[in-house]
C-alpha positions in Angstrom: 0.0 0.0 0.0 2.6 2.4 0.8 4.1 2.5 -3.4 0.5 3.8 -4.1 0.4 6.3 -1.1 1.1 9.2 -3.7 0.8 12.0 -1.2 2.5 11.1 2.1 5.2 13.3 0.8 2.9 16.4 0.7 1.5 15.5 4.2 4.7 14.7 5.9 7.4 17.4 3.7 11.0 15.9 4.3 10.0 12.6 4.7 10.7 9.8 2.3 7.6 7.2 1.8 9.5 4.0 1.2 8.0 0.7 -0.2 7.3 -1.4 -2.8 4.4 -3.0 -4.0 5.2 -6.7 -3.3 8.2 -6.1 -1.6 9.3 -7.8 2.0 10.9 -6.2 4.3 14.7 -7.4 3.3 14.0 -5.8 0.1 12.6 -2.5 1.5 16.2 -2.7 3.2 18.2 -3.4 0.5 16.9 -0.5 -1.8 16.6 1.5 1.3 20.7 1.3 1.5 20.9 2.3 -1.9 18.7 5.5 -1.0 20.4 6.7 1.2 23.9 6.8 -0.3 22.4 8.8 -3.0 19.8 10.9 -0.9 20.9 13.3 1.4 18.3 15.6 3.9 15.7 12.9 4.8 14.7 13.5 8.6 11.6 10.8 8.2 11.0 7.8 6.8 7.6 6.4 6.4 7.1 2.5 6.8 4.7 0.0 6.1 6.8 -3.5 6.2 5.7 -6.8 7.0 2.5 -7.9 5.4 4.2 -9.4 2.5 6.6 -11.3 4.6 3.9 -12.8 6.9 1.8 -13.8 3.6 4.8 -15.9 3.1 6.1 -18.8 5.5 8.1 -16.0 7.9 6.6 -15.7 11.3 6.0 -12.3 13.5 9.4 -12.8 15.0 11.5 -13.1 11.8 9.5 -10.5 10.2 10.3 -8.3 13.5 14.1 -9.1 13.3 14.1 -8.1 9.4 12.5 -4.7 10.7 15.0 -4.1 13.3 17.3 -4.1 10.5 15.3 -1.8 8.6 15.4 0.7 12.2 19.2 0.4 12.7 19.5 2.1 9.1 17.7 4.3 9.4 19.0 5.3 12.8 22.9 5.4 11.3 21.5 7.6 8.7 19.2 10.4 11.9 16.5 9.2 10.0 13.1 8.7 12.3 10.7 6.5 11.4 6.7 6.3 11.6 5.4 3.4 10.9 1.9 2.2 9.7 1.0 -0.8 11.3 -0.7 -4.1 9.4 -4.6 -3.5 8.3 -6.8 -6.1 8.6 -7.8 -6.3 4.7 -11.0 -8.7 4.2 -8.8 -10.4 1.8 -6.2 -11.9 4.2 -7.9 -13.2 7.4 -6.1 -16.2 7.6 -3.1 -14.1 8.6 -5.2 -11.7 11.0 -3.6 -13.6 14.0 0.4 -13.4 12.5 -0.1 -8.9 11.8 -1.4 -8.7 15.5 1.1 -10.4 16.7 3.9 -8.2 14.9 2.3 -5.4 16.3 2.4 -6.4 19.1 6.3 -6.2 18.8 6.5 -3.3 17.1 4.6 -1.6 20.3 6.8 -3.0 22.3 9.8 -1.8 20.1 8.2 2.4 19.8 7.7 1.6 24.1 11.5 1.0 24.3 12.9 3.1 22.0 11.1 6.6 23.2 13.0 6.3 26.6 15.2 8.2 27.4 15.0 10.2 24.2 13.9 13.8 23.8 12.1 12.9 20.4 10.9 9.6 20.2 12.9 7.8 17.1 10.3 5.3 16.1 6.5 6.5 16.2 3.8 3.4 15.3 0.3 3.7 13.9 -1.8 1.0 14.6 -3.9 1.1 11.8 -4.8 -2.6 12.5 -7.2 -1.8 15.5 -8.0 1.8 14.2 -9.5 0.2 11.0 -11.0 -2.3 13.0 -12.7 0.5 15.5 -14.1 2.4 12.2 -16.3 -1.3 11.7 -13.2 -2.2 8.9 -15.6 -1.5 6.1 -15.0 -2.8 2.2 -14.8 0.9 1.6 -11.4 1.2 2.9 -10.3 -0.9 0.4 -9.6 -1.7 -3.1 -12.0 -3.4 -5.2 -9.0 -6.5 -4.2 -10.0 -6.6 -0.8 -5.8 -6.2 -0.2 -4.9 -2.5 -0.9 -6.5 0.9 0.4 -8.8 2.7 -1.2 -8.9 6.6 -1.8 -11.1 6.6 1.8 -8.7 4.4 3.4 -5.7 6.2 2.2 -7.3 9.3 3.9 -7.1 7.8 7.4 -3.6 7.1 6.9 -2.9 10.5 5.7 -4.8 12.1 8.5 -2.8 9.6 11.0 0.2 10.4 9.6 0.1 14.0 9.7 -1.5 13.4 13.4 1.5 11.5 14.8 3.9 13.8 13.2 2.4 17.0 14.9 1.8 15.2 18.4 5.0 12.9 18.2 8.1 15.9 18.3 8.6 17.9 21.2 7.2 21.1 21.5 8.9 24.4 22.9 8.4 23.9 26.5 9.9 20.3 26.3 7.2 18.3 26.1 7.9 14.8 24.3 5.3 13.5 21.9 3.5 10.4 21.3 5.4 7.3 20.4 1.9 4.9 19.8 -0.8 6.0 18.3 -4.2 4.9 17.2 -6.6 6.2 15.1 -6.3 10.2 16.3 -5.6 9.3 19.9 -2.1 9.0 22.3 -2.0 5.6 23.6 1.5 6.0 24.9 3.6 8.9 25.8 6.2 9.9 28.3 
């Protein structure tokens, strides 16, 4: 979903919406190395990784360790991340237990990483329960059941733009949101 996201980039300016149709996340990683030796003044990366992995025979915890490697580039590069959790397309129920399960760890993963941080470096969107709270309506996707539609593409973009206002620190110090779901803080320090 994210090669079809056309307008991240106008919601989130300096940020870099990486992804492939298709692609797992060791191949998001591999063409994100290549990126970045040639791109310079990316301060965000946008990330949806991991439902093309778990559609295949990898688990949530090898799918977790292949975005952990996706994080620590970013991170050599001061690149933050947010990331746009799995979405439970009508499509793919039979995996519906493997994406909340990565989610799970990528929770986990925003929890640990925003202590001890002024900014926290990794920011998730759980669009997984947020779809889900919204009823997950055949309107959010494609006529394939797999990929957003224009309305579903909305929440993201609305999401997005959310989590990036709330999740920096303002003037007076106060660090943002590193979990958020749907338009609400579900964990900050």
């Amino acid at each position: 979903d994210v090669d079809y996201w056309s307008d991240s980039r106008q919601t989130l300016p300096g940020s870099f919406n990486y992804g492939i149709a298709g692609y797992t996340c060791n191949q998001v990683l591999q063409d994100f190395k290549s990126l970045v030796e040639t791109t310079t003044n990316i301060s965000w990366m946008i990330l949806v990784c991991g439902e093309n992995d778990l559609s295949g025979s990898a688990g949530a915890n090898k799918v977790f360790r292949r975005f952990k490697e996706i994080y620590r580039e970013a991170r050599r590069n001061d690149i933050r991340i947010i990331m746009m959790g799995t979405k439970p397309e009508p499509d793919t129920t039979y995996l519906h237990k493997k994406y909340r399960k990565y989610d799970r760890k990528l929770k986990r993963w925003a929890r640990k990483k925003a202590k001890n941080t002024d900014q926290p470096p990794f920011i998730f969107v759980d669009s997984y329960k947020a779809f889900k709270e919204l009823g997950n309506p055949d309107s959010l996707y494609a006529d394939d059941e797999l990929h957003l539609s224009a309305e579903g593409y909305s929440y993201w973009n609305g999401w997005l733009q959310n989590a990036y206002n709330y999740g920096v620190c303002n003037e007076e110090g106060s660090c943002g949101c590193y979990y958020w779901q749907d338009y609400e803080c579900i964990g900050n320090w």
